[in-house]
Residue frames relative to the residue before (quaternion, step in Angstrom):
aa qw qx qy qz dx dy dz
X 1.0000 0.0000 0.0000 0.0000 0.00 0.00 0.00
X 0.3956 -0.7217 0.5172 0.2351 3.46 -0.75 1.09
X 0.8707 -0.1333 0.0167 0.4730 3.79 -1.31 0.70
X 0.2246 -0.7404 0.6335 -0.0011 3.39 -0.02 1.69
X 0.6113 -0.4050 0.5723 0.3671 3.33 -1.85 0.23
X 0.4127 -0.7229 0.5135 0.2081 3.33 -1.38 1.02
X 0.6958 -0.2716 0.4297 0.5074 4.03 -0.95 -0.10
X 0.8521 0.0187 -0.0882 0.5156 3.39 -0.11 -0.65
X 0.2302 0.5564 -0.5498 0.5790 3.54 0.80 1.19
X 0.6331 0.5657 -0.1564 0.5047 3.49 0.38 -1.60
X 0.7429 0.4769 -0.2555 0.3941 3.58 -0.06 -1.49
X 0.7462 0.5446 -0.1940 0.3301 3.00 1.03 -1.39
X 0.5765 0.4691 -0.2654 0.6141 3.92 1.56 -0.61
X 0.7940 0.3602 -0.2964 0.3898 3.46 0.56 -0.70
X 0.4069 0.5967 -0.5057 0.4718 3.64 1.80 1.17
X 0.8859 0.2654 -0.1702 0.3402 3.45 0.83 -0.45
X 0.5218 -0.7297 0.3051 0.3197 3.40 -0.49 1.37
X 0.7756 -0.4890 0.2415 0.3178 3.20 -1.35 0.46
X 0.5960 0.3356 -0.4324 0.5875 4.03 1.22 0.00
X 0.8412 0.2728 -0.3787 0.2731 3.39 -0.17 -0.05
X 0.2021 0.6177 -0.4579 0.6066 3.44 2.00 0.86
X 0.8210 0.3079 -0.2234 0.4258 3.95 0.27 -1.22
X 0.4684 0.4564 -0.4625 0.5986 3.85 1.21 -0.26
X 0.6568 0.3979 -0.4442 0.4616 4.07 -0.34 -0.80
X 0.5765 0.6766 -0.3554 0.2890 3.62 0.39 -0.96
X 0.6066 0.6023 -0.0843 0.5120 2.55 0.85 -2.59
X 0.6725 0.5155 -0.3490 0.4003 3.90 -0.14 -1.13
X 0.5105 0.7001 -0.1456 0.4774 3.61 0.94 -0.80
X 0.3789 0.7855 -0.4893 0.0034 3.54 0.52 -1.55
X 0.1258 -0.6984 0.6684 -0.2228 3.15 0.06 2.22
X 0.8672 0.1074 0.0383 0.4847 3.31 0.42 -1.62
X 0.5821 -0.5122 0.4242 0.4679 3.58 -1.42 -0.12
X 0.6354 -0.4289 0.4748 0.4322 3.88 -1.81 0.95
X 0.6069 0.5443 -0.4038 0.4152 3.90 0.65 -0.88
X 0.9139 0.1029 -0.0433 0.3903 3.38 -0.13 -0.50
X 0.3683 0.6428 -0.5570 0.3755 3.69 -1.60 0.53
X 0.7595 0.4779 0.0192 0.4410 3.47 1.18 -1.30
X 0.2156 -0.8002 0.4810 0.2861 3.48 -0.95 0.37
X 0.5794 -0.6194 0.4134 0.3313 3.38 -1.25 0.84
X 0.7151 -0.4668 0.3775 0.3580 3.41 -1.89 0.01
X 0.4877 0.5743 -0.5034 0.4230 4.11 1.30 0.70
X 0.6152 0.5224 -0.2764 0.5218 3.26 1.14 0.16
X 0.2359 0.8617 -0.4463 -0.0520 3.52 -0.71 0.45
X 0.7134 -0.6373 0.2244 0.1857 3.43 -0.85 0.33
X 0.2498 -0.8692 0.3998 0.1492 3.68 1.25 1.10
X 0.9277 -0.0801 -0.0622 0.3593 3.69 1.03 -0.42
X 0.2670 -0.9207 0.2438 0.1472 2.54 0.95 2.09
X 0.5337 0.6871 -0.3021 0.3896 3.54 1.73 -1.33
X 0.6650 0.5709 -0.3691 0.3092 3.98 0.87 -0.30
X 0.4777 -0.5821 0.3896 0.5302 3.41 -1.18 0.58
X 0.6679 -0.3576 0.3873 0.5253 3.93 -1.55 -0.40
X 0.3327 -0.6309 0.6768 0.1824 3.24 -1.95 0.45
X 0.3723 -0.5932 0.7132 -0.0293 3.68 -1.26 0.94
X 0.4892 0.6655 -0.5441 0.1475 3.63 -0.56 0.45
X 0.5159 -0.6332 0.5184 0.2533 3.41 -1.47 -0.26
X 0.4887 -0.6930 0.4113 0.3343 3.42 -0.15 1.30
X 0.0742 -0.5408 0.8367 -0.0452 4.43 -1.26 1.09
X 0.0745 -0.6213 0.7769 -0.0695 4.16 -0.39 1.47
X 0.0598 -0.7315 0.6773 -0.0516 3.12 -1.81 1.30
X 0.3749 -0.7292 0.5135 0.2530 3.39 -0.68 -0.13
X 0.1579 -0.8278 0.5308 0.0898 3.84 -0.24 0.17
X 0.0945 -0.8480 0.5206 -0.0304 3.27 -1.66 0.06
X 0.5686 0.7509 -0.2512 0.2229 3.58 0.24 -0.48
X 0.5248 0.5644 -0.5661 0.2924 3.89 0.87 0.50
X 0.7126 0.3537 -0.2940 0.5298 3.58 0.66 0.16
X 0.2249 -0.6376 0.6246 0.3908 3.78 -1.38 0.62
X 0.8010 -0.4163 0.2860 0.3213 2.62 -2.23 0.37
X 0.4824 -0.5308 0.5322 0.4497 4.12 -1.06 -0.09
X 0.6546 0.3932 -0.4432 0.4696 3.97 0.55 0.31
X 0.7231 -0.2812 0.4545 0.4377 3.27 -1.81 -0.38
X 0.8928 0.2661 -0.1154 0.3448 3.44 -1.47 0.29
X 0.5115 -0.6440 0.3626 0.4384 3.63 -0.71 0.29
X 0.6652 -0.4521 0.3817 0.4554 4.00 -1.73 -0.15
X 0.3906 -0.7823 0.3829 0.2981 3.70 -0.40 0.64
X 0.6993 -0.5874 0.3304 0.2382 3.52 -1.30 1.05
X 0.2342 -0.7835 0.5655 0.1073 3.60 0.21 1.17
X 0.1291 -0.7696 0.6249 0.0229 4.02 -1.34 0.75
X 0.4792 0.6543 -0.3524 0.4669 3.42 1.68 -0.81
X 0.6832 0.3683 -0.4930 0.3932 3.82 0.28 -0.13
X 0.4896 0.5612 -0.4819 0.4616 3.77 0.73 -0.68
X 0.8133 0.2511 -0.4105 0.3270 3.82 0.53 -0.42
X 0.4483 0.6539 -0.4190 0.4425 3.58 1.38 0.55
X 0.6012 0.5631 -0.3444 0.4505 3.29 1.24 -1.23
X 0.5812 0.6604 -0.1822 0.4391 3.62 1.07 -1.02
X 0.5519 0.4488 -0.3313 0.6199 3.67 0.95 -1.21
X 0.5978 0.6535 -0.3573 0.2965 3.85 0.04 -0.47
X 0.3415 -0.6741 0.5883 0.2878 3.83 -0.52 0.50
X 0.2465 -0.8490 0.4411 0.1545 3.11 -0.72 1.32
X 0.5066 -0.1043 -0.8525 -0.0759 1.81 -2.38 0.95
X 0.3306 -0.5659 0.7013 0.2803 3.72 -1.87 0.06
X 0.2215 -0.5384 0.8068 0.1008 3.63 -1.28 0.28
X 0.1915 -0.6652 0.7125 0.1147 4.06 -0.86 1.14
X 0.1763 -0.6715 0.7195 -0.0178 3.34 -1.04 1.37
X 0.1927 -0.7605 0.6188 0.0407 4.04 -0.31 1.63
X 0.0056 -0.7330 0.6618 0.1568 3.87 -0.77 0.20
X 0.3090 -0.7268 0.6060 0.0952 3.71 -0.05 1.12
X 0.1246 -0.8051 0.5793 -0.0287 3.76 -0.20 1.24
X 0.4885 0.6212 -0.5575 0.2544 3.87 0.98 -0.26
X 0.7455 -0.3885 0.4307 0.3284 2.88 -2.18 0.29
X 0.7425 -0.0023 -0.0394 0.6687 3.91 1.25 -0.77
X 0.2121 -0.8056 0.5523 0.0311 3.77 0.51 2.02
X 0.6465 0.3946 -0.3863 0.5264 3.81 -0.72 0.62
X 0.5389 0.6790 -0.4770 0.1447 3.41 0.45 -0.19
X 0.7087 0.1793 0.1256 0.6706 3.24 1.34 -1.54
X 0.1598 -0.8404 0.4934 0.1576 3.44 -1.08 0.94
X 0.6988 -0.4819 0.4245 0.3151 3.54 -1.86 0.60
X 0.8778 0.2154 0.0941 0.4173 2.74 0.12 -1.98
X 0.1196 0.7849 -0.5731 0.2031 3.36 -0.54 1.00
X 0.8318 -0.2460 -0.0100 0.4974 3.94 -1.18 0.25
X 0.7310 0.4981 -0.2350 0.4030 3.67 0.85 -1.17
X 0.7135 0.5095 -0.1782 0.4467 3.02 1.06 -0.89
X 0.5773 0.4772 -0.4175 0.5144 3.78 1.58 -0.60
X 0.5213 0.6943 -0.3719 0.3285 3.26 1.27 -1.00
X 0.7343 0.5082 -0.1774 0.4137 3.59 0.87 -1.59
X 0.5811 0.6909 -0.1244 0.4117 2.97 0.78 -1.00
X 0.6472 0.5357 -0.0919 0.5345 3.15 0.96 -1.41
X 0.6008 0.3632 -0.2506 0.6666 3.81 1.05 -1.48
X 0.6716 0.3649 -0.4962 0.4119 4.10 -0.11 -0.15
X 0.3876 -0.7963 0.3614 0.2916 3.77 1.09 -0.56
X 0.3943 0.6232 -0.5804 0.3454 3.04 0.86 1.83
X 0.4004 -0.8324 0.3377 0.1807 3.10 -0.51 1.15
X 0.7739 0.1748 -0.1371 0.5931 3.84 1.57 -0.33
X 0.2830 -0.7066 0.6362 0.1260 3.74 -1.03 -0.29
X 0.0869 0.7598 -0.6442 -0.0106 3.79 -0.60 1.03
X 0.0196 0.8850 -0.4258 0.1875 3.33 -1.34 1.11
X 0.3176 -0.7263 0.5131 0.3292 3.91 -0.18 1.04
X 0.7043 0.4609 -0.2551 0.4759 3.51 0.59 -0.80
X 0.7562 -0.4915 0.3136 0.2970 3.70 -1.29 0.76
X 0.2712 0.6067 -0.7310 -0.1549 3.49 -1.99 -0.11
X 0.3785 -0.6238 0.6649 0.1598 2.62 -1.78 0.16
X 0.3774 0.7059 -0.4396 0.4074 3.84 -1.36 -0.04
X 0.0761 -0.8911 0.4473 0.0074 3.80 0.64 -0.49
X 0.8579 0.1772 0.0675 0.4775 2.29 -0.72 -2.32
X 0.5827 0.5337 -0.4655 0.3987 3.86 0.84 -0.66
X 0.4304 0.6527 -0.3823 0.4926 4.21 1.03 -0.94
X 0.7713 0.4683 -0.2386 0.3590 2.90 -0.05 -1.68
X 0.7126 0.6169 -0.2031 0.2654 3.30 0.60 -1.54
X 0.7724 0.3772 -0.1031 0.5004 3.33 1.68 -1.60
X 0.6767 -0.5231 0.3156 0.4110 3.09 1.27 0.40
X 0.3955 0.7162 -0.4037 0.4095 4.01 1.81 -0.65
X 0.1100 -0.7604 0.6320 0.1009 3.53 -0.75 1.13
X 0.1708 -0.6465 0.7223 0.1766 4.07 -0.76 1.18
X 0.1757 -0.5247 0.8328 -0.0167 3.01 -2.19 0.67
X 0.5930 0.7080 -0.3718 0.0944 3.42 -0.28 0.78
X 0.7237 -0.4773 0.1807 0.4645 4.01 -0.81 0.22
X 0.8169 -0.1637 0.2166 0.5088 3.39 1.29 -1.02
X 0.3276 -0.6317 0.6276 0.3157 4.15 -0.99 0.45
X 0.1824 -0.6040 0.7726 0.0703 2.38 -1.94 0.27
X 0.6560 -0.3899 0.5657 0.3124 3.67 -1.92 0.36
X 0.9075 -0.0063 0.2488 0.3385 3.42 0.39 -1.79
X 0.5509 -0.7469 0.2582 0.2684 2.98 -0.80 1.42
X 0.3047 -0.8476 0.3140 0.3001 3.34 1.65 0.15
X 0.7070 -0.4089 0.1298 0.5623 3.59 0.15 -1.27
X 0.1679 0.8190 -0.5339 0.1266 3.59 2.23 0.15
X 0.2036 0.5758 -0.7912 0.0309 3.17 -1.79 0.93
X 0.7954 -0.3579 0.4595 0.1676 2.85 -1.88 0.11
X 0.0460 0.7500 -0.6579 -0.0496 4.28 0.17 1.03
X 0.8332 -0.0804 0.0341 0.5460 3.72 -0.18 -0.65
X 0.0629 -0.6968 0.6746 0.2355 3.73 -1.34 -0.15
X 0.7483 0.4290 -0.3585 0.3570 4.11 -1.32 -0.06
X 0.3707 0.6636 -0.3779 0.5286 3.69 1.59 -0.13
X 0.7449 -0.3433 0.4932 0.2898 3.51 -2.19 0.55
X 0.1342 0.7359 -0.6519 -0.1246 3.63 -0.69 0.13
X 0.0559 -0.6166 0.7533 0.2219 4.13 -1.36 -0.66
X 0.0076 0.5112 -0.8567 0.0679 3.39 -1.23 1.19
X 0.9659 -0.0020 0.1058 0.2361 3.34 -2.21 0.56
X 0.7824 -0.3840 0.0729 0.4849 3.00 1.48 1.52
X 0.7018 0.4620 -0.0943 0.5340 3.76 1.51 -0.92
X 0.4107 -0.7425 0.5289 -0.0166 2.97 -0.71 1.76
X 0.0337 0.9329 -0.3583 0.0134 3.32 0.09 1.30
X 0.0227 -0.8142 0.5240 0.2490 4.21 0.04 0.35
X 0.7426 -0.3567 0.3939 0.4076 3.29 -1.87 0.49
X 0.8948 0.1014 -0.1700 0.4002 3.45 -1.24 0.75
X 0.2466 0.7346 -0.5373 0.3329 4.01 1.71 0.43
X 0.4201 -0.6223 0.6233 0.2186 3.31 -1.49 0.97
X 0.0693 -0.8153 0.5738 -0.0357 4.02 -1.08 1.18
X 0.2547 -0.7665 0.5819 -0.0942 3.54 -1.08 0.95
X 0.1959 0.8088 -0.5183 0.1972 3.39 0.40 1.33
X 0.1741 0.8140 -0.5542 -0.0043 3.34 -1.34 0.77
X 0.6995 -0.3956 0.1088 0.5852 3.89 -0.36 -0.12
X 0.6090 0.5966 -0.3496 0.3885 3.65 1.22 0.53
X 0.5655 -0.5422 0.2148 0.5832 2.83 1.88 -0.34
X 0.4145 -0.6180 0.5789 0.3334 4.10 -1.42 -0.33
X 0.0704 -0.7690 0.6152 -0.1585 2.78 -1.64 1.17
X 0.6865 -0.6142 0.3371 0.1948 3.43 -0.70 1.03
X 0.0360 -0.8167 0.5758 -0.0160 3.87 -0.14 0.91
X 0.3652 -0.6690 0.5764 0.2946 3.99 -0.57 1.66
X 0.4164 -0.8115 0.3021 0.2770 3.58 -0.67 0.88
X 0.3031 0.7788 -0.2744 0.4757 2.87 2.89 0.01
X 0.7558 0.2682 -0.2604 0.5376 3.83 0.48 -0.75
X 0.4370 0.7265 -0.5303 -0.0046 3.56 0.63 -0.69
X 0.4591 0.7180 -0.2670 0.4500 3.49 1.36 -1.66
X 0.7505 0.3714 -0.1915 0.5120 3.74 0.50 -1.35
X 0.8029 0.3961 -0.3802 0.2322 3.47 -0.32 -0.96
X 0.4472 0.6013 -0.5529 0.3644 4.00 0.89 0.39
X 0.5241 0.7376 -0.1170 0.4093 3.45 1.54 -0.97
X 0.7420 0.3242 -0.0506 0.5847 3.05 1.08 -1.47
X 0.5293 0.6471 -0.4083 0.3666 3.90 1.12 -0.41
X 0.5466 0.7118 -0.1952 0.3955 2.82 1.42 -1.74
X 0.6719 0.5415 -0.2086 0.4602 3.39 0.63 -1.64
X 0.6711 0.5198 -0.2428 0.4696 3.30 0.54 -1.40
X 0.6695 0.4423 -0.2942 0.5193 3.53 0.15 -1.58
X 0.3834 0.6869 -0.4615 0.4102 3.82 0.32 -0.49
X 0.8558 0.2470 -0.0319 0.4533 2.51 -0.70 -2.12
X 0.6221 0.5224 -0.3851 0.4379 4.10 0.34 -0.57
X 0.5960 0.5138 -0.3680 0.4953 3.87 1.10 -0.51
X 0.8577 0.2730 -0.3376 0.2753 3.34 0.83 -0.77
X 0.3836 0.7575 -0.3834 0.3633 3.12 1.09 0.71
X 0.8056 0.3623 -0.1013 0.4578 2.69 1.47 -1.05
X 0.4576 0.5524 -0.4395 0.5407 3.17 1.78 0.24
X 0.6054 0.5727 -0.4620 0.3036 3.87 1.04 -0.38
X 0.5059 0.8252 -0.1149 0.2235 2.98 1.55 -1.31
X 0.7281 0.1875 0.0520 0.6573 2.82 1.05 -1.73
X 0.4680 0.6191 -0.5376 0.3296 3.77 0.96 0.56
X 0.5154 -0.7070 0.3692 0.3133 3.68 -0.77 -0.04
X 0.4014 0.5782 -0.3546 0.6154 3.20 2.31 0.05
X 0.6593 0.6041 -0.3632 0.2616 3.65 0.40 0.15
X 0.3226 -0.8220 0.3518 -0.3107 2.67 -1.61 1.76
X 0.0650 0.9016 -0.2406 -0.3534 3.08 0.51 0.27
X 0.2166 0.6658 -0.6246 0.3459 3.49 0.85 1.35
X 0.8133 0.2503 -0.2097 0.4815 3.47 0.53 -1.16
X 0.3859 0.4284 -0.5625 0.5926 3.89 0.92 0.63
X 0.8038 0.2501 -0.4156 0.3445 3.56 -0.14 -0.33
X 0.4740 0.6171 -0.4614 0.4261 3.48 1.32 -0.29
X 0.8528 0.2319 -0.1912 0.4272 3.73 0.51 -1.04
X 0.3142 0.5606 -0.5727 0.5089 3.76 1.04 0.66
X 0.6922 0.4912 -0.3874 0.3599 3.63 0.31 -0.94
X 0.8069 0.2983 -0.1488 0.4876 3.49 0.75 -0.88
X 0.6885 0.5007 -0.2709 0.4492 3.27 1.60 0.82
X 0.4280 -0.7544 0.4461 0.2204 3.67 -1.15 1.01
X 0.0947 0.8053 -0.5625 -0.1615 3.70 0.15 0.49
């Protein structure tokens, strides 16, 4: 990937929560308000963390059925060296493709564990994990449809490919912004700008709300500064 976001490039997206990430966006008007974003089948497993910043490691999944041979689907390792090709951090973005996706999960203790040493710091997904308290523990933020007990027969069909988890079309090496509101898709064209613009925004959204709760308030002069505000 050509000129990655720097460290404090990085630092700087992963100050601001996930609406005023989508108002800076919005301001921009690259894309439609409809889309960029995941929907409400997705959900946030640990809402108490700070945001995650990552680059998008798209997999494919699999695993509510066994295989039509003997024995089980063998244990792919070759993605761990894609995840790696990635500027780090990676966020693993799982599309569970099964016939009933959630059934059985990928990621679970070993795998947050690994993951973690490759230096992705979360993992969004329609399809299941398990592992919790270990997530929790390392700091690994999950976004996903559902747990599971068991890893059933989930392997690993393709990885560096289109995926769509929770409504968001996602490509290999996309810039993501997740927090307890959900993840969403950052053009990697404005990123540089939009700490800049948040500011601006957040600005103008404080003083509304300092009118609000002021005791000079009105709604002549709430409507006076809504007009000349971006909320």
């Amino acid at each position: 990937m050509k000129n990655p976001l720097t460290p404090e490039q990085l630092a700087a997206l992963r100050e601001l929560d996930a609406c005023t990430m989508a108002n800076a966006i919005e301001s921009f008007e690259v894309r439609l308000r409809n889309e960029g974003f995941t929907d409400g089948t997705l959900r946030c497993f640990f809402p108490r963390l700070p945001p995650v910043v990552g680059y998008a490691a798209t997999i494919k999944v699999r695993g509510s059925a066994p295989p039509t041979t003997a024995g089980l689907y063998p244990q792919r390792t070759d993605w761990w060296n894609y995840v790696q090709s990635l500027p780090a951090p990676q966020i693993i973005v799982a599309q569970d493709i099964a016939s009933r996706a959630g059934l059985g999960a990928l990621l679970g203790e070993v795998h947050f564990n690994i993951q973690r040493a490759l230096g992705a710091v979360g993992i969004v997904t329609n399809g299941a994990v398990r592992g919790l308290p270990t997530a929790e523990a390392l700091g690994f933020q999950i976004f996903a449809g559902s747990v599971s007990v068991s890893h059933a027969y989930t392997h690993i069909v393709e990885f560096g490919t289109p995926v769509e988890v929770g409504g968001l079309k996602v490509n290999s090496g996309d810039l993501l912004h997740g927090d307890q509101h959900g993840v969403q898709s950052i053009p990697l064209s404005l990123a540089r700008q939009i700490p800049v613009v948040a500011a601006r925004i957040t600005a103008k959204k404080q003083a509304i709300i300092a009118l609000c709760q002021s005791p000079e308030f009105t709604l002549e002069k709430l409507r006076a500064t809504v007009a000349h505000k971006e909320i």
